[in-house]
HTML snippet that shows the backbone in 3Dmol.js (N, CA, C, O; Angstrom):
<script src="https://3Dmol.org/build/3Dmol-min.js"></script>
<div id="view" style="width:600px;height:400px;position:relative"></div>
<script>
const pdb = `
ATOM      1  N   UNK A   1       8.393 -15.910 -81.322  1.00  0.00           N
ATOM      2  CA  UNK A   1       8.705 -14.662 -80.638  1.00  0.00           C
ATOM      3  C   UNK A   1      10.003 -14.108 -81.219  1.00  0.00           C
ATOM      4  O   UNK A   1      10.934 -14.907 -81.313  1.00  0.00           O
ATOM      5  N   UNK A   2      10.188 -12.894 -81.607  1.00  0.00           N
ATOM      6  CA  UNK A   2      11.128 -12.428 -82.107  1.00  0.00           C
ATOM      7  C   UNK A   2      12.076 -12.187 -80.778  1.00  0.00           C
ATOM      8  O   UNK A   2      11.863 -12.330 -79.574  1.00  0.00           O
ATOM      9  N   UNK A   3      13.328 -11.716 -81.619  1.00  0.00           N
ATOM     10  CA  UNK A   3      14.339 -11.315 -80.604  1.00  0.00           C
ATOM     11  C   UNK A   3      13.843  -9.804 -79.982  1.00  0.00           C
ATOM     12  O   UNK A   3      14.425  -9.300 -79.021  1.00  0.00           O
ATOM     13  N   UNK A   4      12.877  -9.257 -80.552  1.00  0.00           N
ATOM     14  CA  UNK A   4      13.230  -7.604 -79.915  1.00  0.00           C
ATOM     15  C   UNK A   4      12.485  -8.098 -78.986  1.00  0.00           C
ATOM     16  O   UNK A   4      12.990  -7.898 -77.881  1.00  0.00           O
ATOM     17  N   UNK A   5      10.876  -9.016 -78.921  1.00  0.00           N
ATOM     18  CA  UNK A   5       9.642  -9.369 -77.936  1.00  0.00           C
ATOM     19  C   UNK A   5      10.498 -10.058 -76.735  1.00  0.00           C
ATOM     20  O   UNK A   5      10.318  -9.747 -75.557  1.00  0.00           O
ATOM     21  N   UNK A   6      11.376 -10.956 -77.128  1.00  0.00           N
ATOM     22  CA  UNK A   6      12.177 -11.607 -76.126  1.00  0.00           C
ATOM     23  C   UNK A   6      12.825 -10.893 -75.096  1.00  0.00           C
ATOM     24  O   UNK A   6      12.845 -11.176 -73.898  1.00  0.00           O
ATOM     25  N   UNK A   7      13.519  -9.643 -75.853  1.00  0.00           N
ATOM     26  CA  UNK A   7      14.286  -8.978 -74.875  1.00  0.00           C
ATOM     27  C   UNK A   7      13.305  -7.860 -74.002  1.00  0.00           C
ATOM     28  O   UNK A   7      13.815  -7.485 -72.946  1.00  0.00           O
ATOM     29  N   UNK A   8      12.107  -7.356 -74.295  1.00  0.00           N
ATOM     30  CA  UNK A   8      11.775  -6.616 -73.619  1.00  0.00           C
ATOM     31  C   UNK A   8      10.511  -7.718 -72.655  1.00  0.00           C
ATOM     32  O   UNK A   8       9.726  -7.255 -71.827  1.00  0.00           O
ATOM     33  N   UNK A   9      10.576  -8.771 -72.926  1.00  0.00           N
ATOM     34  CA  UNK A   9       9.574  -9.800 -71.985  1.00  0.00           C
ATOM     35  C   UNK A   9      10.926  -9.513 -70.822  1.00  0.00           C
ATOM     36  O   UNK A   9      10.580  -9.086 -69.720  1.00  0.00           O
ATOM     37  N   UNK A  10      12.127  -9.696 -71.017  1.00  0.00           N
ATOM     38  CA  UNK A  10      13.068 -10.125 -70.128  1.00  0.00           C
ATOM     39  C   UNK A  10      13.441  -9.095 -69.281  1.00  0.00           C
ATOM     40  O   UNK A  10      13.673  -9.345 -68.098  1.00  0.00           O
ATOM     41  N   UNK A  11      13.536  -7.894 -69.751  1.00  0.00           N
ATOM     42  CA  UNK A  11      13.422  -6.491 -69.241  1.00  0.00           C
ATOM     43  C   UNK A  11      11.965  -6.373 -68.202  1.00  0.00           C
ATOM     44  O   UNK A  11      11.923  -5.827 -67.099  1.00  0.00           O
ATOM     45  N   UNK A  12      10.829  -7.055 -68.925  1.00  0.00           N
ATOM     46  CA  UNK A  12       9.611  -6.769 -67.601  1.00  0.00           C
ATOM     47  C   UNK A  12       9.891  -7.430 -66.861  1.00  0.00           C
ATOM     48  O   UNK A  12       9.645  -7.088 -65.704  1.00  0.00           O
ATOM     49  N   UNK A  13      10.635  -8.891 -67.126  1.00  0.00           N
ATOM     50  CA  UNK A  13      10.567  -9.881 -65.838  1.00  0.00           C
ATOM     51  C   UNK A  13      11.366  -8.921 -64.490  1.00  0.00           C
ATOM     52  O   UNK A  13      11.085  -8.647 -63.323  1.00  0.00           O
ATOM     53  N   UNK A  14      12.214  -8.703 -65.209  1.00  0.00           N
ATOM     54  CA  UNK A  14      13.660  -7.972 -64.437  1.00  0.00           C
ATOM     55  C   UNK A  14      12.983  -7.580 -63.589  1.00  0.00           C
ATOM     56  O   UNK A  14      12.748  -8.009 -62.459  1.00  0.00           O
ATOM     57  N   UNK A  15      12.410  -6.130 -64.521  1.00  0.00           N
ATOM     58  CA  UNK A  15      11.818  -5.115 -63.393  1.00  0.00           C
ATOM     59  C   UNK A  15      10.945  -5.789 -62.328  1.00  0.00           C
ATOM     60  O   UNK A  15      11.229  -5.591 -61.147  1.00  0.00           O
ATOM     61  N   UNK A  16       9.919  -6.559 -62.645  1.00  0.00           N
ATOM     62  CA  UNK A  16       8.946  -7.119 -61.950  1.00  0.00           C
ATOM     63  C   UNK A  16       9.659  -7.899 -60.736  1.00  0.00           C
ATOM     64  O   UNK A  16       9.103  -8.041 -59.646  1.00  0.00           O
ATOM     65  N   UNK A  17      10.892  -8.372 -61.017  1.00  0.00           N
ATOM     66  CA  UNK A  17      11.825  -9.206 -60.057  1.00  0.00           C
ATOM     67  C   UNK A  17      12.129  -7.979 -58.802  1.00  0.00           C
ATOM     68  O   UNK A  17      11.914  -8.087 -57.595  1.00  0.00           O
ATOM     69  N   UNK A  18      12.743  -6.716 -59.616  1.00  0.00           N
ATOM     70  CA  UNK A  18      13.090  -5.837 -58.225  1.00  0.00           C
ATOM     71  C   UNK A  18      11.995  -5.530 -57.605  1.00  0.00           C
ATOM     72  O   UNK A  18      11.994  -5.548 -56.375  1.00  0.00           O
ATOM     73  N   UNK A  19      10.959  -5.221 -58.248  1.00  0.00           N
ATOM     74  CA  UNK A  19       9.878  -4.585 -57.582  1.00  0.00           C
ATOM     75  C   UNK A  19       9.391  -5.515 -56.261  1.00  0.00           C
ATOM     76  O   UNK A  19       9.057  -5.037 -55.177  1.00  0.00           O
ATOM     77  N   UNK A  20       9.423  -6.890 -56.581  1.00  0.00           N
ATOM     78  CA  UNK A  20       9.097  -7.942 -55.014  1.00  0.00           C
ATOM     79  C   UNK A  20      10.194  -8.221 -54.414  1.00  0.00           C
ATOM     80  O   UNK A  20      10.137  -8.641 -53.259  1.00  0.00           O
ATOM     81  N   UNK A  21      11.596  -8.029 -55.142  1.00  0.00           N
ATOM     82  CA  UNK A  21      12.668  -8.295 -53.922  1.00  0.00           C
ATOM     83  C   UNK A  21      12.855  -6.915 -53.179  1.00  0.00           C
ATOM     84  O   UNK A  21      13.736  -6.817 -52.325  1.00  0.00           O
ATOM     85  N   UNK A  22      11.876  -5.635 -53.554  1.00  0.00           N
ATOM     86  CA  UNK A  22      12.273  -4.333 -53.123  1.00  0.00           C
ATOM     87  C   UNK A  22      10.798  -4.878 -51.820  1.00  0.00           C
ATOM     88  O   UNK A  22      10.963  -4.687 -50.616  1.00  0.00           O
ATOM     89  N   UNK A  23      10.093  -5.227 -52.120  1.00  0.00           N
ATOM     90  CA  UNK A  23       8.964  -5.042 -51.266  1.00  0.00           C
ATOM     91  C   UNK A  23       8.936  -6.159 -49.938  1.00  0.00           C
ATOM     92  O   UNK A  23       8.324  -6.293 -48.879  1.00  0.00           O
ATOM     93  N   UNK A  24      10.030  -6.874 -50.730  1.00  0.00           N
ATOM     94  CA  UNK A  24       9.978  -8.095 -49.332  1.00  0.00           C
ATOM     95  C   UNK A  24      11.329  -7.695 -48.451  1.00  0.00           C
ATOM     96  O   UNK A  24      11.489  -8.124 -47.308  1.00  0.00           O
ATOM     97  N   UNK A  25      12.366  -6.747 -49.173  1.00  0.00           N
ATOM     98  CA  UNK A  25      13.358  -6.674 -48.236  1.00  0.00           C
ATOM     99  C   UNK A  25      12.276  -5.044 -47.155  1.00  0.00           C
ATOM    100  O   UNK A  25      12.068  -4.938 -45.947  1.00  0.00           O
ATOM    101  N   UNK A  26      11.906  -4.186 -48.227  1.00  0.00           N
ATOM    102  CA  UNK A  26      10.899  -3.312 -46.844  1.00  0.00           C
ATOM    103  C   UNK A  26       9.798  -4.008 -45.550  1.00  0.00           C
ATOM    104  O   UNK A  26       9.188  -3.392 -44.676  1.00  0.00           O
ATOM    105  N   UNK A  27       9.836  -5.584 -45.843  1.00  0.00           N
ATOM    106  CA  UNK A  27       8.629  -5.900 -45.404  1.00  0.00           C
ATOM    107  C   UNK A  27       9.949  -6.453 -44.059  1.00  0.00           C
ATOM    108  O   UNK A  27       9.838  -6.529 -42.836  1.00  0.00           O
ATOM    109  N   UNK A  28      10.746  -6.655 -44.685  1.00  0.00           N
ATOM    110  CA  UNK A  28      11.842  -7.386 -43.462  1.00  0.00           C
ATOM    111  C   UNK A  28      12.421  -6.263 -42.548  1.00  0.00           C
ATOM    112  O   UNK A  28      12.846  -6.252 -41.393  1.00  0.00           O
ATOM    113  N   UNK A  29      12.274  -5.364 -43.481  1.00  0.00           N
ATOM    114  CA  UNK A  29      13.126  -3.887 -42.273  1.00  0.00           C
ATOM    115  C   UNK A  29      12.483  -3.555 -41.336  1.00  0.00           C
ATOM    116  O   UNK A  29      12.940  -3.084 -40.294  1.00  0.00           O
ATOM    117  N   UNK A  30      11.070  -3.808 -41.649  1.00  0.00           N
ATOM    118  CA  UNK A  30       9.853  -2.938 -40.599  1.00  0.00           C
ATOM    119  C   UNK A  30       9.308  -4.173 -40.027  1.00  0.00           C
ATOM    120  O   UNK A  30       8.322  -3.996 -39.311  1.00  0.00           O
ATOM    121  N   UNK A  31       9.705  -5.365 -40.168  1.00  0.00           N
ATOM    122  CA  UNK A  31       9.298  -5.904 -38.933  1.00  0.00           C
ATOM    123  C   UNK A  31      10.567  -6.336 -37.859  1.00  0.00           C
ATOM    124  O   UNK A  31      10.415  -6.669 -36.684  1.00  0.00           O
ATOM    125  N   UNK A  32      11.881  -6.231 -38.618  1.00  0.00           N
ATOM    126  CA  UNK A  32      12.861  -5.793 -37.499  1.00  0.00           C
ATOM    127  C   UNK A  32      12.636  -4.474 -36.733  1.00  0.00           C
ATOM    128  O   UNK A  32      12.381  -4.719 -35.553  1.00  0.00           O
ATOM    129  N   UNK A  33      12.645  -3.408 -36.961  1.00  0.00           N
ATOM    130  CA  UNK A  33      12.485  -2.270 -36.876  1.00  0.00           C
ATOM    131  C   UNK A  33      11.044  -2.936 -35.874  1.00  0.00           C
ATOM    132  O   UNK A  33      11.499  -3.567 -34.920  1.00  0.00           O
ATOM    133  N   UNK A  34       9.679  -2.932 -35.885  1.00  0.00           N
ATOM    134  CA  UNK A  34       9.095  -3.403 -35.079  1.00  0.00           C
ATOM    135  C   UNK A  34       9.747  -4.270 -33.481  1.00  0.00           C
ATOM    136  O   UNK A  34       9.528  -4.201 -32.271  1.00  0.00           O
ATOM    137  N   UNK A  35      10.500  -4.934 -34.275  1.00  0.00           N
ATOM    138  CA  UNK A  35      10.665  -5.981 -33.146  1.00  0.00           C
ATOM    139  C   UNK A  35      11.512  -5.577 -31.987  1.00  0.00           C
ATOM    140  O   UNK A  35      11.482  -6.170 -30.909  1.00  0.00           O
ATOM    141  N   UNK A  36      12.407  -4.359 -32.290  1.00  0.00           N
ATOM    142  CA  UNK A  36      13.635  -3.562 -32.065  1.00  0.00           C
ATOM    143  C   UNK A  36      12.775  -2.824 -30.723  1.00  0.00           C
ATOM    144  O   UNK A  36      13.013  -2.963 -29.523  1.00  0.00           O
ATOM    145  N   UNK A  37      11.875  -2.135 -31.279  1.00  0.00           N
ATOM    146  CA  UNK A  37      11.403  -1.163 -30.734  1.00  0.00           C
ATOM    147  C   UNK A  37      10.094  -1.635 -29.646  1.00  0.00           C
ATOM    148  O   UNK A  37       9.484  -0.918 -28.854  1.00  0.00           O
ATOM    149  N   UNK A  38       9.915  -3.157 -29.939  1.00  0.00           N
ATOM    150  CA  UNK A  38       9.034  -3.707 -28.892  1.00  0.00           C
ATOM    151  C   UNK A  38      10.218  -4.436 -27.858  1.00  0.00           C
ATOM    152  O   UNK A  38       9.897  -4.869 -26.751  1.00  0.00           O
ATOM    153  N   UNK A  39      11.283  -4.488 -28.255  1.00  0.00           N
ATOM    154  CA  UNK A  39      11.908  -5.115 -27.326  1.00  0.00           C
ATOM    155  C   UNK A  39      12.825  -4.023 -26.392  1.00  0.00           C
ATOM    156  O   UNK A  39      13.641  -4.490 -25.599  1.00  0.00           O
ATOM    157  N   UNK A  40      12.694  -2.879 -26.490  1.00  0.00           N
ATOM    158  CA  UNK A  40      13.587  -1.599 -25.895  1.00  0.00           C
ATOM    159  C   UNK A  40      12.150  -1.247 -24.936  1.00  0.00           C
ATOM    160  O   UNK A  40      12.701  -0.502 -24.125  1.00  0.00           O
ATOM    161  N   UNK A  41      11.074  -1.272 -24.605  1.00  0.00           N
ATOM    162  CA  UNK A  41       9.653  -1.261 -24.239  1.00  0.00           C
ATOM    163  C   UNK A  41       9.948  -1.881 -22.462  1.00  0.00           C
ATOM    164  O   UNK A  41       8.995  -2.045 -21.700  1.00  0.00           O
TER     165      UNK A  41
END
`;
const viewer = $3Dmol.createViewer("view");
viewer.addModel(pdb, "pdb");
viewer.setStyle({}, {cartoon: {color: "spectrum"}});
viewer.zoomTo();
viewer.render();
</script>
């Protein structure tokens, strides 16, 4: 694997990294946000 293949494998990982730490911190807001709003009920 060359150096340019290396660096842009490392660049997808990246991205691919925010994309599930973006989707698991939305998955944590809205079930606080759920829980918030079942407990004001």
């Amino acid at each position: 694997m060359t150096p340019e293949e290396q660096a842009e494998f490392e660049r997808r990982r990246k991205a691919r990294n925010y994309v599930v730490a973006g989707t698991l911190l939305f998955f944590v807001v809205l079930f606080y946000a759920i829980t918030i709003v079942r407990m004001g009920d």
